[in-house]
C-alpha positions as CSV (number, residue, x, y, z in Angstrom):
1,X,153.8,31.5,150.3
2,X,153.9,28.1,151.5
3,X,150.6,25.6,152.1
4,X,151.1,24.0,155.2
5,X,148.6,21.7,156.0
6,X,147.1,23.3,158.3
7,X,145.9,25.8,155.7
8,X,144.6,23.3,153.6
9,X,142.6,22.0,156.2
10,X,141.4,24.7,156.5
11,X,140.5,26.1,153.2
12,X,138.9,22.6,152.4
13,X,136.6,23.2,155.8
14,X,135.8,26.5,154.5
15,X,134.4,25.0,150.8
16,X,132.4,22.3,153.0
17,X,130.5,24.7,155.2
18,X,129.3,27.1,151.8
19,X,126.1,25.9,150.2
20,X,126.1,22.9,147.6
21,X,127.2,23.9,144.3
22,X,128.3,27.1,145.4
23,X,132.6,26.1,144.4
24,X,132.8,23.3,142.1
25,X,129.6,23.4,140.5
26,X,130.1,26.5,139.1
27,X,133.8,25.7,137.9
28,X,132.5,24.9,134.3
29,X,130.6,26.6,131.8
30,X,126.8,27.9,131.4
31,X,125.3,26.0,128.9
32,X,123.0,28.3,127.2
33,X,120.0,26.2,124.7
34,X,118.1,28.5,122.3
35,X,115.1,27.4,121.0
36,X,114.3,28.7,117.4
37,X,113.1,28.4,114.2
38,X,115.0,28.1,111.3
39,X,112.6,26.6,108.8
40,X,109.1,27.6,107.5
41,X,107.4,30.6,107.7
42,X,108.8,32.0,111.2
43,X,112.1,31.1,109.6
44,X,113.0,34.8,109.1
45,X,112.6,35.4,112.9
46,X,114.1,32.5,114.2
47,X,116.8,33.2,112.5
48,X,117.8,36.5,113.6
49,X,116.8,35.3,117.1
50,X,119.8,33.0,116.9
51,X,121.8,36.1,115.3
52,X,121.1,38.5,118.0
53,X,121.9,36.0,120.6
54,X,125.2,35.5,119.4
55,X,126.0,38.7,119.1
56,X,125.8,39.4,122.5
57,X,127.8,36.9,123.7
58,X,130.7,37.9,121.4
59,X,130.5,41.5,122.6
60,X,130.6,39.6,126.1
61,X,133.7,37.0,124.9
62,X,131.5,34.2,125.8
63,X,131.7,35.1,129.4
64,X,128.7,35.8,131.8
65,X,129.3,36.6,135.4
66,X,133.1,34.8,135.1
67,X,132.1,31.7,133.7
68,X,132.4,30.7,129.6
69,X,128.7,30.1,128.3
70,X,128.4,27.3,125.6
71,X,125.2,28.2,123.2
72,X,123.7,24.8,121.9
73,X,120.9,25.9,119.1
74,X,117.8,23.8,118.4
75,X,115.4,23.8,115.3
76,X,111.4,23.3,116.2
77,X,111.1,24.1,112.4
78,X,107.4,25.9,114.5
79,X,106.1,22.9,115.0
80,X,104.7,22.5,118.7
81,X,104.9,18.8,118.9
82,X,108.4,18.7,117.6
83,X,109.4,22.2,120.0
84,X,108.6,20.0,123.3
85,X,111.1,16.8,122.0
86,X,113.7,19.8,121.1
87,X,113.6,20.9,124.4
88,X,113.6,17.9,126.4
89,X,116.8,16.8,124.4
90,X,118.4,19.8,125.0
91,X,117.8,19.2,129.0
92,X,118.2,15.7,129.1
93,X,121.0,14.9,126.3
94,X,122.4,18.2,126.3
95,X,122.1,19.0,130.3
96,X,121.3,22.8,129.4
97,X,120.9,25.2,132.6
98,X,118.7,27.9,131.1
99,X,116.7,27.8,127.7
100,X,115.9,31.0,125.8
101,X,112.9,31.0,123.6
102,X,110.8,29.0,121.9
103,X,110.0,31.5,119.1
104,X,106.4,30.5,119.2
105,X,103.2,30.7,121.7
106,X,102.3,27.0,120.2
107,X,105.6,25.6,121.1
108,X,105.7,27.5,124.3
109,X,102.4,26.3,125.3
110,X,103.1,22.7,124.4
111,X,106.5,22.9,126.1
112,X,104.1,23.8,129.0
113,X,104.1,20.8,131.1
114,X,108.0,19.9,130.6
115,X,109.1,23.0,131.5
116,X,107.6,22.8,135.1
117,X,108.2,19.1,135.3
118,X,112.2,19.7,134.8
119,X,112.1,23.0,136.7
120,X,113.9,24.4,132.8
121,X,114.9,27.8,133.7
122,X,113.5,29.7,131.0
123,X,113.9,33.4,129.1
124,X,111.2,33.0,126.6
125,X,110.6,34.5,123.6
126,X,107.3,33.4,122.9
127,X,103.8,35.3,124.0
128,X,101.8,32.9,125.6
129,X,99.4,34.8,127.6
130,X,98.5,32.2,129.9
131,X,101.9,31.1,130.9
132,X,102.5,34.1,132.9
133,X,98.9,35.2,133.8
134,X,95.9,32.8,135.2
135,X,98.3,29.7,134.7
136,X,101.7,31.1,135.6
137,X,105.1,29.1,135.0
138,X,107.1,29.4,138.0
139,X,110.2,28.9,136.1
140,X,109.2,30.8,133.2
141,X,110.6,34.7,132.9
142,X,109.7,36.7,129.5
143,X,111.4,39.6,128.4
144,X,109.3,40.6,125.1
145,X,105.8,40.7,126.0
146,X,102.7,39.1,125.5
147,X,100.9,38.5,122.5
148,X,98.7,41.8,123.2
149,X,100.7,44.0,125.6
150,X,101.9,45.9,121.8
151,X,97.9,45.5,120.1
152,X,96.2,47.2,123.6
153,X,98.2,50.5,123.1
154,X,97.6,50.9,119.7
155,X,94.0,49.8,119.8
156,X,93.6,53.4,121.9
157,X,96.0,55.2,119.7
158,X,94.0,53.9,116.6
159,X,91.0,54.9,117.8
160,X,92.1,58.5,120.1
161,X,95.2,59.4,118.1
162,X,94.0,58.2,114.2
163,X,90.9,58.8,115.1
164,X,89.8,55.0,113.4
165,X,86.1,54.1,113.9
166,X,85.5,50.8,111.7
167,X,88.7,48.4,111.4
168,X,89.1,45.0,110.3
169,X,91.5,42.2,112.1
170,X,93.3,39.9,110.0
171,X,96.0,37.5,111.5
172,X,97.6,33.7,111.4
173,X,95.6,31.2,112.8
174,X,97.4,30.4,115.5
175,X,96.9,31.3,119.1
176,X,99.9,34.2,118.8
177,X,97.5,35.9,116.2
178,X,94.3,35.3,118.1
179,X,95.5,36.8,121.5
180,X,97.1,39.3,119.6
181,X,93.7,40.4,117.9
182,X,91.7,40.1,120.7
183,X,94.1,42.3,123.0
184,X,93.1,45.4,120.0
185,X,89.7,44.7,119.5
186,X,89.2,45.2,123.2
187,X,90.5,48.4,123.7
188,X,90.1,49.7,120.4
189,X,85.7,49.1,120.9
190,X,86.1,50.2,125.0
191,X,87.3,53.4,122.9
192,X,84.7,53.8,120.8
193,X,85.8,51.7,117.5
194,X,84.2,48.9,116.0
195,X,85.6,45.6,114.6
196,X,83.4,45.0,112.0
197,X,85.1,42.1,110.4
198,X,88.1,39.2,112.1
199,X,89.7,36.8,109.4
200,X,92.3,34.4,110.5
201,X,94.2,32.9,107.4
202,X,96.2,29.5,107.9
203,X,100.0,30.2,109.0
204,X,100.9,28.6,106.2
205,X,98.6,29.6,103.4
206,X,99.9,30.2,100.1
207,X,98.3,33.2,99.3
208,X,96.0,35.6,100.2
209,X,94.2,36.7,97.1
210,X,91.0,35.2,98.4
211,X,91.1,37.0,102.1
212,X,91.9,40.4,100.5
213,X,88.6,39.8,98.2
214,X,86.7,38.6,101.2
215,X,87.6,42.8,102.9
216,X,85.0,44.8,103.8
217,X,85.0,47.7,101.9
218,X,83.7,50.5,104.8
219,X,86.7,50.1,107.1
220,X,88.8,52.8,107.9
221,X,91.6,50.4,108.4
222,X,93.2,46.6,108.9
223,X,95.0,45.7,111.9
224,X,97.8,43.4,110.6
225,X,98.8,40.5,113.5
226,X,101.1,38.3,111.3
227,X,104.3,36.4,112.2
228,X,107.2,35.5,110.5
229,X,107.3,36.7,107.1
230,X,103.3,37.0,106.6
231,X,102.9,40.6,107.4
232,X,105.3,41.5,104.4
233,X,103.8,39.1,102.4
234,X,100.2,40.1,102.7
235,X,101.1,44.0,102.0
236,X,102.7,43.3,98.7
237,X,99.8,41.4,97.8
238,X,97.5,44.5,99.3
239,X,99.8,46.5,96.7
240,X,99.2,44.3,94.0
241,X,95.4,44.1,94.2
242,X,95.3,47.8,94.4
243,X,93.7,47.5,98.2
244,X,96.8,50.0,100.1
245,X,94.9,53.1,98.5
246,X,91.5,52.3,99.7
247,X,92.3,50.5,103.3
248,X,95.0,51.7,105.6
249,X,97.4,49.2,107.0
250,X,98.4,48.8,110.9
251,X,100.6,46.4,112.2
252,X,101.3,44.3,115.5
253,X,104.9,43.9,116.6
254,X,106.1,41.6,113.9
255,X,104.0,42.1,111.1
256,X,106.4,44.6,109.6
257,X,109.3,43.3,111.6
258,X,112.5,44.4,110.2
259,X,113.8,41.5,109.1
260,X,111.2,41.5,106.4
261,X,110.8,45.4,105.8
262,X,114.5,45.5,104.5
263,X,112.3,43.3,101.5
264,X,109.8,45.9,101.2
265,X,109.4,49.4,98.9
266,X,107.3,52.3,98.9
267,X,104.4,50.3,99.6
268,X,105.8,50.0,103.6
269,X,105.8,54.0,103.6
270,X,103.7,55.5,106.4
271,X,102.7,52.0,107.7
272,X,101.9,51.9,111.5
273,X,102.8,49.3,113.9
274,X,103.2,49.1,117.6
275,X,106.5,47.3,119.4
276,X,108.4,47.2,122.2
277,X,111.3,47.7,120.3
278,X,112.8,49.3,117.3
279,X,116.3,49.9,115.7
280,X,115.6,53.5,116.1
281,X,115.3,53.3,119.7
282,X,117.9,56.2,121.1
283,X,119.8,54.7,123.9
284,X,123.3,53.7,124.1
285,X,122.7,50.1,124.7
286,X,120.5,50.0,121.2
287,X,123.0,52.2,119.6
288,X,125.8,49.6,120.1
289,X,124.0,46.7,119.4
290,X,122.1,47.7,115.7
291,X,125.6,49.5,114.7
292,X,126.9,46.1,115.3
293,X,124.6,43.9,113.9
294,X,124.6,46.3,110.9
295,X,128.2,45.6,110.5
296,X,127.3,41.8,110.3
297,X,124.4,41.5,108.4
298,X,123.8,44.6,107.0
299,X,120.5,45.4,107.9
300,X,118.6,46.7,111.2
301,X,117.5,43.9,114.1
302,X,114.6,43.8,114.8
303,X,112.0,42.5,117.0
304,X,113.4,38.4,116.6
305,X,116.8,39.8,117.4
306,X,116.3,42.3,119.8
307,X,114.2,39.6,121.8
308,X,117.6,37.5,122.2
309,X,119.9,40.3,122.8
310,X,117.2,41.8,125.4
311,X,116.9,38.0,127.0
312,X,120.9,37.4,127.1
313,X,120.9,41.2,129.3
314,X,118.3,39.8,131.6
315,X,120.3,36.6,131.8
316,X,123.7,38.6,132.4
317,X,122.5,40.9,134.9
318,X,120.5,37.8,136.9
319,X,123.8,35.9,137.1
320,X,126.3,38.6,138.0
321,X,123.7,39.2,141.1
322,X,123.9,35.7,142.2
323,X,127.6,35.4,141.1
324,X,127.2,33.1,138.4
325,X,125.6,30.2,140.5
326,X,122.6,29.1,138.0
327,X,122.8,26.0,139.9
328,X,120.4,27.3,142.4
329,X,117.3,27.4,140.6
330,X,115.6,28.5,143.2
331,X,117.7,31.7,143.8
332,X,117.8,32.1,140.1
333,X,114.1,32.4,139.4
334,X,113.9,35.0,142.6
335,X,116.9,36.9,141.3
336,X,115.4,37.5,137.9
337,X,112.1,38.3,138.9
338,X,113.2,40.7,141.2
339,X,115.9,42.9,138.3
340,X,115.3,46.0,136.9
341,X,117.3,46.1,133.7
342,X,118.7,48.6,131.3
343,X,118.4,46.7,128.1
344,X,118.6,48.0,123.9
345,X,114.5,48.3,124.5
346,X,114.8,50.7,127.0
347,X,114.4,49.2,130.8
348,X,112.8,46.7,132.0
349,X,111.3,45.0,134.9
350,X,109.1,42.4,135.9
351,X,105.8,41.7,137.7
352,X,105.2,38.6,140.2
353,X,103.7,36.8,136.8
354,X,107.3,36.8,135.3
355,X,105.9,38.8,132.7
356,X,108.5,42.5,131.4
357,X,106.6,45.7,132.1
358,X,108.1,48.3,130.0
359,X,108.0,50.6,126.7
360,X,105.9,50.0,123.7
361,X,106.8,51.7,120.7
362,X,104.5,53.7,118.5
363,X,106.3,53.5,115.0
364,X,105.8,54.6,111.3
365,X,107.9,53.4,108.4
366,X,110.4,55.6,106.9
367,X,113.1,56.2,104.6
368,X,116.3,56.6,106.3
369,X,119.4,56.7,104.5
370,X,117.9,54.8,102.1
371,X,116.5,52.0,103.9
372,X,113.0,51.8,105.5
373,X,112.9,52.3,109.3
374,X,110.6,51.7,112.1
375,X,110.7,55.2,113.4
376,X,109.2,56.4,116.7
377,X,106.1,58.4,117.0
378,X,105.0,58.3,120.4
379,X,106.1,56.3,123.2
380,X,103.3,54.7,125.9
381,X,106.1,54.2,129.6
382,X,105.8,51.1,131.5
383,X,103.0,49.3,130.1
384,X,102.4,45.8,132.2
385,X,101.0,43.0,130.3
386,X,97.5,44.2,131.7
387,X,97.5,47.5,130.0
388,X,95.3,49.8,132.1
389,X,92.8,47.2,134.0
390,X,93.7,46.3,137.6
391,X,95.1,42.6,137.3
392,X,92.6,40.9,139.3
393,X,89.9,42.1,137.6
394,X,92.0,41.0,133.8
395,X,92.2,37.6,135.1
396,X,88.8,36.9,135.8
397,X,87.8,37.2,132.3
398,X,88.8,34.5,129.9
399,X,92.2,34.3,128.3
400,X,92.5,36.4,125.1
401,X,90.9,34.1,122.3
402,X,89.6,33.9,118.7
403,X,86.1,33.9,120.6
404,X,87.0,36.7,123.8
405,X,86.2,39.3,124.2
406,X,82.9,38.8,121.6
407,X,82.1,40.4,118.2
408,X,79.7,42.4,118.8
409,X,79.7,45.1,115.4
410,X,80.7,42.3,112.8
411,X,79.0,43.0,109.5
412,X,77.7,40.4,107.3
């Protein structure tokens, strides 16, 4: 067929009357800046985070809604300070449209300010309470959960299902650890336990031998919220101090991540930790992606690579609805917010926060085929990042803290 000019006049007048950015903008590719960490203690995590993300976008040739993403990968090392210069090269040098992650609630929160100054569409992996609850992001979507929307359920299983009455709470220092604490303690005393002793070793500490001879001996159990690998590391010294037979172990959602339990022995066995996801998750979606990431690495994802994968769905499913135009920012973080999405965690959804609401994961550690397992006890459906309490009424009180809610039943 021949182009007269008459036809290109008027296919050009067609292109000028859509909206800005809507034809040649979105000619080249999404460029795609994960924000990890891939030295340090989180290292393990940040690691698989990149691993996870990658392996969706091979499964998806490097194509999202018709366009070729480019992934640019940065290293905060978990350093906050360092996290907000990361990011702000990867908008300014490296002209990034969307950033999944940081890894960390420090790096999130310092990111805080730059985020909403450069209008950074974000996926984050990180568990900042705040950022999507009294001092929401508007350009901030997460896909995980908070620090606490895992510790709240099992702070009522502990207490209805294990029938716990004294427990101790031991996590990093770091506000990730704190929140995550606080969020148990809460609903595991509304429940009828007691906290009767909170430690909070550095993120970086050495060792623990001094912490384990600080534990009370009356507890019925320790609730475990450790990043990174801290949670494997403070078992096996449990083990070695003789401690696993006299205080039971639970864990928060990465404290016996699989990235580190593939490290562990019998001393993991019959450990109990609470998620949003796990490898032994039966959906098709999950199937696909461990059997593949098995095939690469040779172990189970986990929560650090499940967050990616989960956060590249969201991302997909976002763009295909507004046909790949990420330009508009605007329609981008509406779009998102707006999703329900079947992902490897089951599906999710999101509340006007930008916060997931979805499954959390009641797991125990097992020998499968060899291999330890996270596998799935009991499942709690659509659990918001406010658990049970009406939202207004969760926001009046202070974010989740080292200091709120109170101990009350410490023992000295």
């Amino acid at each position: 067929m021949s182009f007269t000019r008459r036809k290109f006049i008027q296919a050009t007048g067609a292109a000028a009357a859509l909206p800005f950015g809507s034809v040649f903008a979105q000619s080249g590719p999404i460029r795609i800046g994960l924000v990890t960490v891939k030295t340090g203690p989180l290292a393990s995590g940040g690691i698989d985070m990149e691993r996870g993300l990658q392996q969706y976008l091979r499964e998806k040739s490097n194509v999202m809604a018709g366009r070729k993403v480019e992934l640019i990968v940065a290293d905060t090392g978990g350093v906050p300070a360092q996290a907000r210069t990361k990011i702000q090269e990867l908008v300014e040098r490296d002209k990034i449209h969307v950033m999944i992650g940081p890894l960390d609630t420090a790096s999130a929160l310092a990111a805080d300010d730059y985020i909403r100054q450069a209008k950074l569409l974000t996926l984050s992996v990180a568990a900042a309470e705040d950022m999507t609850q009294r001092k929401p992001n508007p350009w901030f979507t997460r896909g995980t959960s908070t620090s606490s929307q895992c510790s709240m359920p099992l702070g009522e299983y502990c207490a209805k299902t294990l029938k716990y009455k004294k427990m101790i709470t031991i996590a990093d220092d770091i506000a990730y650890g704190h929140e995550m604490c606080a969020g148990f303690q809460r609903v595991f005393e509304e429940n009828g336990g007691k906290i009767i002793q909170k430690l909070f070793p550095p993120l970086t500490v050495p060792d623990y031998g001094s912490f384990l001879a600080q534990l009370k001996g009356d507890a019925d159990a320790i609730f475990l919220g450790f990043a990174g690998s801290n949670g494997f590391r403070f078992v096996r010294q449990m083990n070695e101090y003789g401690l696993l037979k006299k205080l039971t172990p639970v864990g928060g959602m990465t404290a016996l991540d699989e990235a580190v339990l593939r490290n562990m022995g019998d001393e993991a066995l019959g450990i109990v930790t609470s998620c949003w996801y796990s490898a032994e998750i039966e959906n098709a979606i999950n199937k696909r992606f461990v059997a593949n990431f098995r095939v690469d690495w040779k172990y189970d994802p986990g929560f650090y690579a499940a967050a990616t994968y989960t956060e590249a769905a969201v991302l997909d499913a976002t763009l295909e609805a507004i046909k790949g135009n990420i330009e508009n920012k605007e329609l981008f973080m509406k779009t998102v917010r707006g999703l329900k999405v079947d992902t490897c965690r089951g599906p999710v959804h999101f509340d006007k926060y930008g916060n997931v609401i979805g499954n959390i994961y009641i797991r125990k550690v097992e020998r499968k085929d060899g291999r330890l397992v996270n596998h799935v006890v009991y499942t709690y459906p659509n659990v918001s990042q406010f658990w049970k309490y009406k939202p207004e009424e969760f926001l009046k009180n202070p974010v989740y803290s080292r200091d709120w809610p109170p101990a009350k039943n410490l023992e000295k």
